[in-house]
C-alpha positions as CSV (number, residue, x, y, z in Angstrom):
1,X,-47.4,-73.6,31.5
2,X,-44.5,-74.2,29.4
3,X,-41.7,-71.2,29.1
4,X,-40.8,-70.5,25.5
5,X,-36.8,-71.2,24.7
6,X,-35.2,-68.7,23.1
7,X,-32.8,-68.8,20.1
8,X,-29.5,-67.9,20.6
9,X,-29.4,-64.0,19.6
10,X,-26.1,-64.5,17.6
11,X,-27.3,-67.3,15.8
12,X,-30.2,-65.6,15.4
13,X,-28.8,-62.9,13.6
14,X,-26.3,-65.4,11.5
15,X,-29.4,-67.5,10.3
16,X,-31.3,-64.1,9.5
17,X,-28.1,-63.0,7.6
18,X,-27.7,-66.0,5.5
19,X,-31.6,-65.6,3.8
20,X,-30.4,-62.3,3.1
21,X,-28.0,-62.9,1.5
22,X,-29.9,-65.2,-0.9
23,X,-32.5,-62.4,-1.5
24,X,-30.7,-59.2,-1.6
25,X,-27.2,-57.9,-2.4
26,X,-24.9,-56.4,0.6
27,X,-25.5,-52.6,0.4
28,X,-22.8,-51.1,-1.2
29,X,-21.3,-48.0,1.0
30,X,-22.5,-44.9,-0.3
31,X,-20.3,-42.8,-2.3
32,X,-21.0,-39.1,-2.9
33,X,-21.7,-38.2,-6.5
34,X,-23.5,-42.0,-7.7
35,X,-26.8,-43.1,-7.5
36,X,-29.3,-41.3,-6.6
37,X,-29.3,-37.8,-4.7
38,X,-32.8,-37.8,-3.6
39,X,-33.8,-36.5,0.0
40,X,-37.2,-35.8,-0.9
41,X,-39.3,-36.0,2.3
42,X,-42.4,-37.1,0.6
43,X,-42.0,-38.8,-2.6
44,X,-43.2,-37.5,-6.2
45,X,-44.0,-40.1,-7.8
46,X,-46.8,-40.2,-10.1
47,X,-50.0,-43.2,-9.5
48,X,-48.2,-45.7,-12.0
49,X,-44.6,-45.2,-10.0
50,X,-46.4,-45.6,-6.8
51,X,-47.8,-49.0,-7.9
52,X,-44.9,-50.5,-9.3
53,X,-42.6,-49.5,-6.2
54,X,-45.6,-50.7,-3.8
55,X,-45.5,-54.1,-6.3
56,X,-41.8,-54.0,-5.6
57,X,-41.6,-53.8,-1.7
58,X,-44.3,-56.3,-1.3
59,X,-42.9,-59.2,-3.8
60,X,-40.2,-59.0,-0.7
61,X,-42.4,-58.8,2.1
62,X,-44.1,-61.4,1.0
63,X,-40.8,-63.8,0.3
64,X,-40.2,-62.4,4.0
65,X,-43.0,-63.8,5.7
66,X,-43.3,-66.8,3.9
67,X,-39.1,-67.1,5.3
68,X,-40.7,-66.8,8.6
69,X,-38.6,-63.1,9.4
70,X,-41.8,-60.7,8.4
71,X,-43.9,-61.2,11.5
72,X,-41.2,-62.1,14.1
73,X,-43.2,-61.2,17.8
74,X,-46.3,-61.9,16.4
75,X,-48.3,-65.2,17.4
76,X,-47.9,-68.6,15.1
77,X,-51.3,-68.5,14.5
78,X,-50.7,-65.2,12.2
79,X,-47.5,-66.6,10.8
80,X,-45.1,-65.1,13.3
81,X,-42.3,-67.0,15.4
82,X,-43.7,-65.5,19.1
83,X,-40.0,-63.7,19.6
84,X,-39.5,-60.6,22.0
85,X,-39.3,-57.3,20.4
86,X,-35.2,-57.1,20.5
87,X,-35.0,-60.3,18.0
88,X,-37.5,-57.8,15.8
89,X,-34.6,-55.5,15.8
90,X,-31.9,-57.3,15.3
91,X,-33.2,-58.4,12.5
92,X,-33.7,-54.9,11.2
93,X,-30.1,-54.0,12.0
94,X,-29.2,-56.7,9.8
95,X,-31.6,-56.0,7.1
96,X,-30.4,-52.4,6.7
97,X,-26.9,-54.3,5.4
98,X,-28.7,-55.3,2.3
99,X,-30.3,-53.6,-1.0
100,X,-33.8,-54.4,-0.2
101,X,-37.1,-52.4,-1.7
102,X,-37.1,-49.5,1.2
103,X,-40.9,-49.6,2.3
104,X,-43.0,-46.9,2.3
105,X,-45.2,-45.3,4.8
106,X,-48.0,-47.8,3.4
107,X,-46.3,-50.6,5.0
108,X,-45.9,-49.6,8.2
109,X,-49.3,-48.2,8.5
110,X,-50.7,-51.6,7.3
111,X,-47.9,-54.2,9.4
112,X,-47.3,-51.9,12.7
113,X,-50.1,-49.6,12.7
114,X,-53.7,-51.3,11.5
115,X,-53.2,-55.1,11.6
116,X,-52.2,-54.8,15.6
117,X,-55.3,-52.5,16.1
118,X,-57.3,-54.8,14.6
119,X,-56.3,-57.9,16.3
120,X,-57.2,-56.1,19.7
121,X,-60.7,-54.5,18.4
122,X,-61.5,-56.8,15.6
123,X,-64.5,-59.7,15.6
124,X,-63.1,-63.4,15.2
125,X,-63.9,-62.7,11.6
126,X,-61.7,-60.2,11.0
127,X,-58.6,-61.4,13.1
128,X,-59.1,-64.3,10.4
129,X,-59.7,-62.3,7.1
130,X,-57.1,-59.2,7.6
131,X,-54.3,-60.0,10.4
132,X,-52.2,-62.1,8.8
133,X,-53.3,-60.7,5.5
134,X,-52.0,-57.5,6.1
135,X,-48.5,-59.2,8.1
136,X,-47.8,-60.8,4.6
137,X,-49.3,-57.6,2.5
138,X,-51.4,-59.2,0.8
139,X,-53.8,-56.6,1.9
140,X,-52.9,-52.7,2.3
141,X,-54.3,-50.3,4.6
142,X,-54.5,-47.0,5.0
143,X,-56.1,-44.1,7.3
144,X,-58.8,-42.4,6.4
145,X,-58.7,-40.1,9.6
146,X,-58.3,-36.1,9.1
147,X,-60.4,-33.9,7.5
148,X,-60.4,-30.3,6.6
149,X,-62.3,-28.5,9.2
150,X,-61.1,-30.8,12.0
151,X,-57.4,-30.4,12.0
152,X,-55.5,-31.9,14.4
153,X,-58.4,-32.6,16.3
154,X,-59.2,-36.1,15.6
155,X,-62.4,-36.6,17.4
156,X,-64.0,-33.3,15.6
157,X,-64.7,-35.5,12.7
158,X,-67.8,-34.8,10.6
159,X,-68.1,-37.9,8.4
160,X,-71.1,-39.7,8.8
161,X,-72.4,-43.3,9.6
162,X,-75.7,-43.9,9.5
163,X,-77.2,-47.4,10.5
164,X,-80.0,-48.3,8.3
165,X,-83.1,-50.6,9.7
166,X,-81.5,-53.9,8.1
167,X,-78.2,-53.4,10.2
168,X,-76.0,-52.1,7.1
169,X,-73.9,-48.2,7.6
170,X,-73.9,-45.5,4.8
171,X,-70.9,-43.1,5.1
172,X,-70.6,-39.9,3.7
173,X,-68.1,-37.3,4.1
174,X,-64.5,-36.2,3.1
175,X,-61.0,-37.3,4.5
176,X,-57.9,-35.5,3.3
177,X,-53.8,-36.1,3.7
178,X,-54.6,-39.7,3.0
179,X,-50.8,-41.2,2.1
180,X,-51.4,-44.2,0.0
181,X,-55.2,-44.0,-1.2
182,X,-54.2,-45.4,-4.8
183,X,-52.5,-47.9,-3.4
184,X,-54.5,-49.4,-0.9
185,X,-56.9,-51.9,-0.3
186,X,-58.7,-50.9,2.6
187,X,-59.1,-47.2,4.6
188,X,-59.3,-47.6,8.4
189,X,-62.3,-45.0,8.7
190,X,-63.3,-42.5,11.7
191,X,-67.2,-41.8,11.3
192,X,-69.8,-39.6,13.4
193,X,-72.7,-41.9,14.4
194,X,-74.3,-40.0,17.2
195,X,-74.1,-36.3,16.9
196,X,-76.1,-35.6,20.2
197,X,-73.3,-37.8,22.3
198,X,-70.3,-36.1,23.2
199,X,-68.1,-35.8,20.3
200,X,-65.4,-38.6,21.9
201,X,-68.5,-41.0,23.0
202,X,-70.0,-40.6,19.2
203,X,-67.4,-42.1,17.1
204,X,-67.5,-45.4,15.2
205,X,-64.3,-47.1,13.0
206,X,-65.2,-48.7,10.0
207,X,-62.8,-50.6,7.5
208,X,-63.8,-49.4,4.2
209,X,-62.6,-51.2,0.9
210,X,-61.1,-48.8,-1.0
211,X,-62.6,-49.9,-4.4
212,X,-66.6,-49.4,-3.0
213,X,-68.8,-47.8,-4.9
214,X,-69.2,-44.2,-4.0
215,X,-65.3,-43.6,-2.8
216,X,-63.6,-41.3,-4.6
217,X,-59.5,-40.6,-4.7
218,X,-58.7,-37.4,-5.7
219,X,-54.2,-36.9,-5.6
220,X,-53.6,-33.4,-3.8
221,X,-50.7,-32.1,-5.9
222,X,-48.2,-30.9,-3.6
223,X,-45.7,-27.7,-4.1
224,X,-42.7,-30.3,-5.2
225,X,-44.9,-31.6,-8.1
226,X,-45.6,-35.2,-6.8
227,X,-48.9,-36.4,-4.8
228,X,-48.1,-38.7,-1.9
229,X,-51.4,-37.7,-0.6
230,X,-55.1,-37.6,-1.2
231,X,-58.4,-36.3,-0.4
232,X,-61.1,-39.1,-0.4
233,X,-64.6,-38.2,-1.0
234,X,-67.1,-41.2,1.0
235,X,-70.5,-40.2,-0.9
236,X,-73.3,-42.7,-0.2
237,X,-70.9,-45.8,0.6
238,X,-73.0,-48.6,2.0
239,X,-71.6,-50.9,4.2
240,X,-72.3,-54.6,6.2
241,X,-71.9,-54.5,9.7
242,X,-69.2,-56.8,9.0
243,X,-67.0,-53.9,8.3
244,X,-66.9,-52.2,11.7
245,X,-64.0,-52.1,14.0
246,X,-65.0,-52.2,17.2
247,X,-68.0,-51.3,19.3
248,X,-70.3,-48.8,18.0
249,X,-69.7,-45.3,19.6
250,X,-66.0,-46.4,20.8
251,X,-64.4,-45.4,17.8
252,X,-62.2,-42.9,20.4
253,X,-60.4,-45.7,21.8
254,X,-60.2,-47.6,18.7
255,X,-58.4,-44.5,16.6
256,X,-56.0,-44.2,19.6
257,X,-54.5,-47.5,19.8
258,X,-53.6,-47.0,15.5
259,X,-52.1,-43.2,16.8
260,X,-50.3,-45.0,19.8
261,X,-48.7,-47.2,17.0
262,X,-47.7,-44.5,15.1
263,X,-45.9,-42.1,17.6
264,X,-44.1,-45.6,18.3
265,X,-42.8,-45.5,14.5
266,X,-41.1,-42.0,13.8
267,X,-37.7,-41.9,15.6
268,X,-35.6,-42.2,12.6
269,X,-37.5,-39.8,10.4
270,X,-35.1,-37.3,9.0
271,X,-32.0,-38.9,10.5
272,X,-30.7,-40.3,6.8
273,X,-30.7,-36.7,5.3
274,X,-29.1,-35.6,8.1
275,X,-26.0,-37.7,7.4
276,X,-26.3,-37.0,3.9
277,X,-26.1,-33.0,4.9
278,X,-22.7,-33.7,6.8
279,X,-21.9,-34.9,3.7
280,X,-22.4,-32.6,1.5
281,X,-20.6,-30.1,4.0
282,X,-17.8,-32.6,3.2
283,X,-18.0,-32.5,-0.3
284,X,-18.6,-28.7,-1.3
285,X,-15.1,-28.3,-2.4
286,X,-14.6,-25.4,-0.1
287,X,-13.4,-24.4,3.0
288,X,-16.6,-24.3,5.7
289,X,-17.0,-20.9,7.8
290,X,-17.5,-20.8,11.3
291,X,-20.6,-20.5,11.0
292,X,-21.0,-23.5,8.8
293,X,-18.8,-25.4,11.0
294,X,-21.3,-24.7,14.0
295,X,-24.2,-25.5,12.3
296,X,-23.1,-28.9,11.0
297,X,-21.7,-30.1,14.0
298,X,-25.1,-29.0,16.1
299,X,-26.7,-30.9,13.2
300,X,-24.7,-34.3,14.3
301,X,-25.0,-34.0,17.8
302,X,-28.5,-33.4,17.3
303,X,-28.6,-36.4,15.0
304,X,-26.6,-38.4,18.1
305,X,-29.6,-37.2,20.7
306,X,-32.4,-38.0,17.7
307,X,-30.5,-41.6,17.6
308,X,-30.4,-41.9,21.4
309,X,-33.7,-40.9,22.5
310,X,-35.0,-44.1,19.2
311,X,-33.3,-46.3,21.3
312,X,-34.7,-45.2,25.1
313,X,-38.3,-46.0,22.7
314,X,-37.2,-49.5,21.7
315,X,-36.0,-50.0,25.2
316,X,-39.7,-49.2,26.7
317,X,-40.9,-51.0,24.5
318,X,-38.6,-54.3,25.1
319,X,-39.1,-53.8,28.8
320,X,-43.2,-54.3,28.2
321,X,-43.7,-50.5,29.0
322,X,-45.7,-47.5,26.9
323,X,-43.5,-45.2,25.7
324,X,-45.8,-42.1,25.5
325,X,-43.7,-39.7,26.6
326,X,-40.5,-41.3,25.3
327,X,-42.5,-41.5,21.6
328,X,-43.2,-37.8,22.0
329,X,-40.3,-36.3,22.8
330,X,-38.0,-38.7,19.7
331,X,-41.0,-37.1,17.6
332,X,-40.4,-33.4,18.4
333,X,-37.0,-34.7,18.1
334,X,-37.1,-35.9,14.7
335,X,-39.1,-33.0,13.1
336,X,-36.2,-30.2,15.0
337,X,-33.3,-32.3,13.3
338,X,-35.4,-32.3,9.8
339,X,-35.7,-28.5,10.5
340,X,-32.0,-28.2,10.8
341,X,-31.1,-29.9,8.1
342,X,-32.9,-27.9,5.7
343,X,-31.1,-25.2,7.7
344,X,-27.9,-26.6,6.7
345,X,-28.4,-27.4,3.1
346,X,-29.8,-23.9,2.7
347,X,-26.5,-22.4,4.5
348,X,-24.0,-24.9,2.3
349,X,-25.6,-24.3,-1.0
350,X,-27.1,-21.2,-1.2
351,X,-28.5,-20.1,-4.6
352,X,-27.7,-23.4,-6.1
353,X,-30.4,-24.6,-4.4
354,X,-32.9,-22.3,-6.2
355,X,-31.7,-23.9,-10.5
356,X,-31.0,-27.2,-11.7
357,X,-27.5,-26.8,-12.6
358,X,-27.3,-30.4,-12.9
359,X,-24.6,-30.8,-10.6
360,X,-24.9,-34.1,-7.9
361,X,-26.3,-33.3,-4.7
362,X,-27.6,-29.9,-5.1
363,X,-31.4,-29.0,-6.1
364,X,-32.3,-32.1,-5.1
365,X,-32.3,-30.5,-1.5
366,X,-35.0,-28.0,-2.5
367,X,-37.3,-31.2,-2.1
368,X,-36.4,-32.0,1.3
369,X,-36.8,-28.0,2.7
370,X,-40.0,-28.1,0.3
371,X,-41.2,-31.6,2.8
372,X,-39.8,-31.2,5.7
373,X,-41.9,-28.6,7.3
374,X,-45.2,-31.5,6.5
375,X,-43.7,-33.8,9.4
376,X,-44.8,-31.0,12.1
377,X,-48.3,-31.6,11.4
378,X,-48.0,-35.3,10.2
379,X,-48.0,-38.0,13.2
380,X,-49.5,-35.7,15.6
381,X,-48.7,-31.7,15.6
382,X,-45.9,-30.6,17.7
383,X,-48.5,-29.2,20.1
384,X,-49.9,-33.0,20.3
385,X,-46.7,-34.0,21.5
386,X,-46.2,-31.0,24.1
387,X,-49.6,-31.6,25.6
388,X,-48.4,-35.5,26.1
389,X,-45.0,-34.2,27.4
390,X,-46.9,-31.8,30.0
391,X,-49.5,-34.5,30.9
392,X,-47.8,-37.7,31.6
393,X,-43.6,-36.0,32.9
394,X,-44.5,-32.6,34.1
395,X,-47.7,-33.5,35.6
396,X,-50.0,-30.5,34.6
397,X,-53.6,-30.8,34.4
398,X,-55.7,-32.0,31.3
399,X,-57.9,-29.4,29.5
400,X,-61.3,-31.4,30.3
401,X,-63.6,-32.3,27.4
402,X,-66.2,-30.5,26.3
């Protein structure tokens, strides 16, 4: 058994800096009053704005991975280099230097969330067809996973799959808060196929191209005016076996390892508004109160803590360990400081947040205090993360399962 020899971090980083900068231009330090003021939470765009920023991103995530820096820990058989996590974000550190396309939720979902949780669940067949697909973009994914009467209670799902007598599945039913649905290529589905088993024993994922006959995007308008998310309607969809992930009635297991992803993605939410709320406070062209004064500065160090309990995550995670606990808590983390914020902008700013006086830096915040309050319930609800918290530090006894 042969060890793998590293590169050299610092060289590393210098090679990753010089394709950079043959891609992208350094990003210019922000300056208060150009560009754009935007600190929506979720964006408003409409379906042809969606497409062409999702054409956008993935023109450079494709140049990416063909460069060889788009699938950096992942095996040379899906295009990746086999490097240790801590080369992944070093590379990111250097990326944020540049004016690349910001990705979307979409390609997180599709490159960190779904492609991993298919490698570990998927047939031979579909490591081949949609690993290294979805690593390059090529295909996007999506997850077609809540649903009105369920809530946050994932494995109260009442979309059905039904197995028909010449092995193909028909799925009916009705997902909602689906980010990305007109974007996407394929919807990671959790379907009911055995009501009379326990409701985490009768669950089965399916991987449901998102152009099959019988599904249905609807946009769900939001209060801001955009749609960033959809209800999807499944009425009559037939499917080939081919299509399910993982064994039939473990779809429990399955829809955990794409959550466990996610929980591992959401330490920075927020913390880029946050900075751009101690800005503002700088830039109000007034004296602050005390009050003011308190509330920004528990708004950095909260920021700080936000920042530091991201990096106890990526240390877990470098160190081969699962970060539940450490995932929960920079969650809880991230939707508190989001909270604040909007506490802060709504403090600074007053009843210029309520008109479009046209001034930089001003209504624009109504979009974030309209958004924010989503993050609580998206990723896992607060409450998720309390139970985990309780659970796996403090040691108190699981609720058992009906």
């Amino acid at each position: 058994m042969t060890t793998q020899t590293l590169p050299d971090l610092v060289h590393f980083t210098d090679e990753a800096r010089a394709w950079l900068s043959g891609v992208a231009a350094p990003r210019a330090e922000s300056v208060w009053g150009s560009g754009s003021d935007s600190v929506a939470v979720f964006e408003s765009w409409n379906a042809e704005e969606e497409r062409a920023h999702t054409d956008r991103i993935r023109e450079y995530e494709c140049a990416k991975f063909d460069a060889g820096w788009g699938a950096l820990n992942w095996p040379e058989t899906y295009g990746g280099r086999g490097l240790p996590l801590s080369y992944v974000l070093a590379f990111r550190r250097t990326e944020a230097d540049f004016d690349v396309p910001r990705r979307t939720e979409m390609f997180s979902v599709t490159q960190q969330l779904v492609a991993p949780t298919i490698e570990q669940w998927g047939t031979d067949e579909q490591r081949s067809r949609y690993v290294r697909a979805m690593l390059r973009t090529d295909i996007i994914a999506c997850q077609l996973f809540s649903e009105t009467e369920a809530g946050s209670d994932l494995a109260a799902v009442r979309t059905r799959a039904v197995r028909s007598a010449d092995g193909t599945w028909t799925l009916d039913g009705h997902k909602v808060w689906t980010s990305g649905a007109r974007v996407s290529d394929i919807g990671v589905a959790v379907c009911r196929t055995d009501t009379a088993a326990a409701k985490h024993a009768g669950l089965t994922v399916f991987l449901v191209p998102m152009t099959t006959p019988g599904v249905t995007i609807r946009p769900i308008r939001q209060m801001t005016g955009g749609s960033s998310f959809n209800e999807v309607f499944l009425d009559g969809v037939r499917l080939d076996d081919s299509y399910r992930l993982g064994p039939v009635g473990q779809g429990w297991p399955v829809a955990l390892t794409v959550l466990a992803a996610e929980r591992l993605d959401g330490g920075n939410l927020g913390l880029a508004n946050a900075d751009q709320a101690v800005a503002l406070a700088r830039h109000l062209g007034r004296e602050l109160t005390e009050i003011e004064r308190d509330r920004v500065a528990d708004l950095v160090i909260r920021s700080y803590l936000q920042r530091i309990g991201t990096m106890r995550v990526a240390g877990a995670v470098v160190a081969g360990q699962d970060p539940g606990p450490e995932a929960s808590i920079g969650k809880l983390l991230a939707t508190d400081t989001m909270a604040r914020t909007s506490e802060v902008a709504r403090l600074l700013l007053e009843r210029d947040l309520t008109v479009d006086s046209g001034r930089w830096g001003t209504f624009a915040w109504a979009e974030h205090i309209l958004g924010a309050p989503g993050y609580r319930i998206a990723g896992g609800t607060d409450e998720i993360q309390h139970n985990i918290i309780a659970e796996r530090v403090l040691g108190l006894p699981r609720e058992p399962r009906p």
